[in-house]
N, C-alpha and C positions, 0 to 999 in steps of 0.2 A: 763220857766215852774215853777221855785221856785217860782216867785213873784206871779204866779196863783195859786201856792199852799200855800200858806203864808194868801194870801187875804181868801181863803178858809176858811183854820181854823182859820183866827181871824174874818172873818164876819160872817162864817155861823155854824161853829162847837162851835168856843167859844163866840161869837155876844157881844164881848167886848164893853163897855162900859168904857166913862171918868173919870177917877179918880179909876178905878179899877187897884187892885193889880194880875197880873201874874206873874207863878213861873215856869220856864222854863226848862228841864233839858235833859239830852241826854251827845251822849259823841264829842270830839273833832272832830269828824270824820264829823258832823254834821252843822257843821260851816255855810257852805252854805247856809242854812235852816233857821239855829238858826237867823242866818245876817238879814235876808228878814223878817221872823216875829217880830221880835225885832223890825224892821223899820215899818211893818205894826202895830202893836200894839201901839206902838209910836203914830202914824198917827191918831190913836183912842181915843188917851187922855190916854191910860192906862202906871199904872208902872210897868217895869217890871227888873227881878230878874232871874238870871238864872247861871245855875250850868252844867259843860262840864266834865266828865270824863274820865282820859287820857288811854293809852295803858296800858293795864293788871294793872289796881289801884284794883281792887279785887283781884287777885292774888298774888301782893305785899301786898297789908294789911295782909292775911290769911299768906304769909310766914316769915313778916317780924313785923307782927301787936303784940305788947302785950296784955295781953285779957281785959287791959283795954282801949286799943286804937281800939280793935276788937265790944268791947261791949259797945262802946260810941256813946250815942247817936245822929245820925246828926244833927246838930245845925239849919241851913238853912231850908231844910228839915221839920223837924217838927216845925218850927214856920212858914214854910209857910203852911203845911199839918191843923195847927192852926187858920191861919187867912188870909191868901189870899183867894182871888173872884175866879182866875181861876188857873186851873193847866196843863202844857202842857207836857208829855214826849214823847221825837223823839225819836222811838228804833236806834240805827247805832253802832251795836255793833263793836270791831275788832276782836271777837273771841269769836264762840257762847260756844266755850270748854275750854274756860280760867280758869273758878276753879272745873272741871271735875274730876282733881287729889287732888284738898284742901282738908285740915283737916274736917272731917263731922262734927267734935265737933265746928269747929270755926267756919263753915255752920253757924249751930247753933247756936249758941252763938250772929251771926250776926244778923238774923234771930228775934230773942230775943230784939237784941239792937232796930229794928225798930218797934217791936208789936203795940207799944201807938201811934208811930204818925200814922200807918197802919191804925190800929183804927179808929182812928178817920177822915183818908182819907175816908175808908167807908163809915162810919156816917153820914158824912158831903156832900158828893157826891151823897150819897142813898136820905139825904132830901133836896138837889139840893141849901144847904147853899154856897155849893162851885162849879163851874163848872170844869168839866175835858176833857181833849181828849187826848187820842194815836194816834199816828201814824208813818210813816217809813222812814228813809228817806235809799236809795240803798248801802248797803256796799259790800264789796267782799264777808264779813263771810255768809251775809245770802244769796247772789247771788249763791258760789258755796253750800249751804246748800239745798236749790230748785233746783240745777243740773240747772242751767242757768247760762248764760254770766252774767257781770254787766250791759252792757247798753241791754241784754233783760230784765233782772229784774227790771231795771229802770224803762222799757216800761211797764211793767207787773203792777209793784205798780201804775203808773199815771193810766192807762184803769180802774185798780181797783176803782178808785178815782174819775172817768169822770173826769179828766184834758183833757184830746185832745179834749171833749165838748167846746162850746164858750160859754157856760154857765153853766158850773159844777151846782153851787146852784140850779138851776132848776131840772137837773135830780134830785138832793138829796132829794129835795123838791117833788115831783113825788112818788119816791119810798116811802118817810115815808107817803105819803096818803095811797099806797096801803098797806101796812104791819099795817095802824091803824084800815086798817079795819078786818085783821086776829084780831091781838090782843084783838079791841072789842068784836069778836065774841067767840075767847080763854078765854075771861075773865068773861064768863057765865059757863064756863067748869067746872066741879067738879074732874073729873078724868079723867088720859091720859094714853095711851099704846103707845110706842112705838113696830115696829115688823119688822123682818126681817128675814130672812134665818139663821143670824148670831145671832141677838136678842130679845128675849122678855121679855120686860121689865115695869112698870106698875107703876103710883106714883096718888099721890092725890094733886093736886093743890087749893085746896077748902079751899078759904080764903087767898090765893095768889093772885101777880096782875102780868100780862103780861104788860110786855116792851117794847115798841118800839122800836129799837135800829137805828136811821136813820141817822147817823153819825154824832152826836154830841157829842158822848162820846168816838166812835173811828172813825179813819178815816184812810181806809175805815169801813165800818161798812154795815148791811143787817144783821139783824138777830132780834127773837124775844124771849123775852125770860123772865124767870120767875124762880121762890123759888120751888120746891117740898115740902111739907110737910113732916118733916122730917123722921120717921116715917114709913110712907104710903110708901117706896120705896121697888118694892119686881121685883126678877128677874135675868135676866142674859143679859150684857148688853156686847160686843165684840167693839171694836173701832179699825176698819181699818184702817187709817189715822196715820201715825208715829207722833210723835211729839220729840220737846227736851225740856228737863226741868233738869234746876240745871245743864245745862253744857254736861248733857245724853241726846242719842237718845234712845227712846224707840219705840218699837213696836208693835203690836198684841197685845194689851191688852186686858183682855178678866175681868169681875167684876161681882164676883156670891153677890146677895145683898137678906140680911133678916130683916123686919122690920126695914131697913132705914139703917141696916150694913154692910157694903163689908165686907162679911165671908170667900171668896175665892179669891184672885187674881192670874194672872197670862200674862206673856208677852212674846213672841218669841224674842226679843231682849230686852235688859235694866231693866231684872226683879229684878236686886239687886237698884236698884233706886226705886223700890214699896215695898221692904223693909222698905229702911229709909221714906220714903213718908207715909206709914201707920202707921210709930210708934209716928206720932207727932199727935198733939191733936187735934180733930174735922175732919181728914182725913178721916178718916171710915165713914163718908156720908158725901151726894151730897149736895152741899151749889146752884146748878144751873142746869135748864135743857133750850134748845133752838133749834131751827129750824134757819138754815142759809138760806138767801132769795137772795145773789150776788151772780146774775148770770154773772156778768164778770167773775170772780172767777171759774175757772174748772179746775185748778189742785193745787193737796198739795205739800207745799213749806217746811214745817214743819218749817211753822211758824204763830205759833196762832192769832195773828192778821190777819191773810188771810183766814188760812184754816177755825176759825170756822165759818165763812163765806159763806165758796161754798157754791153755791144753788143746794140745792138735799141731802143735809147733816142734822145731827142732832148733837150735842153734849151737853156733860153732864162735870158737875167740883166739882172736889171731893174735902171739905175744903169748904172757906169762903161765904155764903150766902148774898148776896146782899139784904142788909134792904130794898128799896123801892119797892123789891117784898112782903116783907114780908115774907123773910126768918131768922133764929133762929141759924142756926150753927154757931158757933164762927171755925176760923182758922186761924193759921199763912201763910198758903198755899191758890192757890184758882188755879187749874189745871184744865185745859178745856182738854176733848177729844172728839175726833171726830170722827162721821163713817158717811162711803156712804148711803144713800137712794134710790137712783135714777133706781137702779137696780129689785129690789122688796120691798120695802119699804115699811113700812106703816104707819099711825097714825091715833089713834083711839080717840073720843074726846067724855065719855060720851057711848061709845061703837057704835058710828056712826063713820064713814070713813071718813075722812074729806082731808085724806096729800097721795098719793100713786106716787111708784116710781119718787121721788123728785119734785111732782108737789102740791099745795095747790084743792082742788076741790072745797073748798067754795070761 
């Protein structure tokens, strides 16, 4: 099953090419993975370069890092974030709450050390100078973090992927036709409302472009998605979907928004995480809004790579704007959340109906 997922994302997610540079990175845990596309990419003609991160090396730098060892900037990293063709990272964490308890200042401070080569991963990803893919490969952290075994979780990520297909690339191939035909039709839109029992919410995409997202940039991947105008964002937007970010679980967050400002927050769990989360720069609006379209994908793992996915969902990400929408917010952050649709959902495109209880109608 590795080597079918190996082949995957070096033929069809990152469609390497001879003499191309990959930058490989994920942690020890990953080995397996890392092995197979290493040898698949190989096979390609491509070079490749990669980086494995061991047990709690974040937690050790923030307790034992000086703040010039904290604020140094990765060498590897940004000269690959600079000049490699493709970039691959395996999430396989050992522990989604390793710096949970870190210093916030040396959060920060890290944070900081990586803004330029961030930068210009954006940049350079948004004008398609560099290619990229995510993906997962099954650890215990995120197995029990989804309230699953590990060999369900396992099962869980391959379905997501169409591995147990005898020809994954064909499904993927399939879905991105169907989702180019939203996006065409999305990218005549001027304005959009989200609506639900929980939300309503309202942004101007006018002068924005819709995305395809058909797993070439994640894997899995299903979703479509685009820049708000910064701006035009007015409303009150509830995300039932927990997530964890920075090490926190959060939940219920709920986001009162005025001419493109989250002026109010609030969370039933992790609300001191939307503290520090809003006092950094560019957080106080939406860098992304999208529609999840995987429908393997039916329940939340609280983990972003999945969840914003389900089909029947929408999410929105406070912080960094994705240039090839044609988005403008700068951020050190770029935090997706999520809520259900599926239940009475709506989407409004233009002030026509076009998305209700997690189904598309056009």
């Amino acid at each position: 099953m590795l080597k079918k997922y190996a082949q995957l994302i070096t033929d069809y997610c990152l469609y390497l090419q001879p003499g191309e540079r990959l930058f490989i990175r994920s942690s020890t845990l990953a080995e397996p993975l890392v092995r197979e596309v290493y040898r698949a990419a190989l096979e390609k003609g491509a070079i490749v370069e990669y980086e494995l991160a061991m047990r709690e090396s974040a937690k050790i730098l923030f307790e034992s890092g000086s703040d010039e060892a904290i604020s140094h900037m990765p060498t590897l990293y940004n000269k690959a974030m600079r000049e490699f063709d493709a970039y691959l990272y395996i999430r396989a964490p050992y522990n989604l709450m390793e710096t949970k308890e870190s210093d916030t200042a040396k959060q920060k401070m890290r944070q900081q050390a990586v803004a330029e080569p961030s930068k210009i991963y954006f940049r350079r990803t948004g004008d398609g100078e560099m290619k990229r893919t995510l993906c997962q490969y099954p650890t215990a952290a995120n197995a029990q973090m989804a309230g699953m075994s590990l060999d369900d979780y396992e099962r869980f990520i391959y379905n997501a992927c169409y591995l147990y297909e005898d020809d994954p690339k064909s499904h993927w191939l399939k879905l991105g036709e169907n989702q180019q035909r939203i996006v065409d039709y999305l990218n005549g839109v001027k304005w959009m409302r989200y609506k639900a029992s929980h939300t309503d919410i309202q942004f101007s995409v006018e002068g924005r472009t819709w995305i395809n997202s058909d797993g070439k940039t994640n894997m899995p991947s299903g979703e479509v998605f685009s820049a708000p105008v910064e701006d035009s964002v007015q409303g009150k937007v509830h995300f039932t979907h927990p997530s964890v970010y920075m090490g926190t679980e959060v939940e219920g967050i709920t986001l009162t928004v005025e001419q493109g400002k989250i002026v109010a927050y609030s969370a039933d769990k992790g609300s001191a995480l939307l503290d520090q989360i809003f006092a950094i720069d560019g957080a106080d609006q939406f860098g992304e809004v999208a529609i999840g379209t995987n429908y393997q994908i039916q329940r939340p793992t609280k983990n972003i790579l999945f969840d914003e996915k389900i089909g029947g969902t929408i999410h929105m990400a406070v912080g960094q704007s994705y240039y090839q929408c044609g988005g403008k917010n700068n951020s050190t952050i770029h935090w997706d959340m999520i809520t259900d649709m599926s239940k009475d959902g709506q989407i409004y495109a233009d002030g026509k109906l076009i998305y209700e209880k997690g189904k598309f109608l056009i």
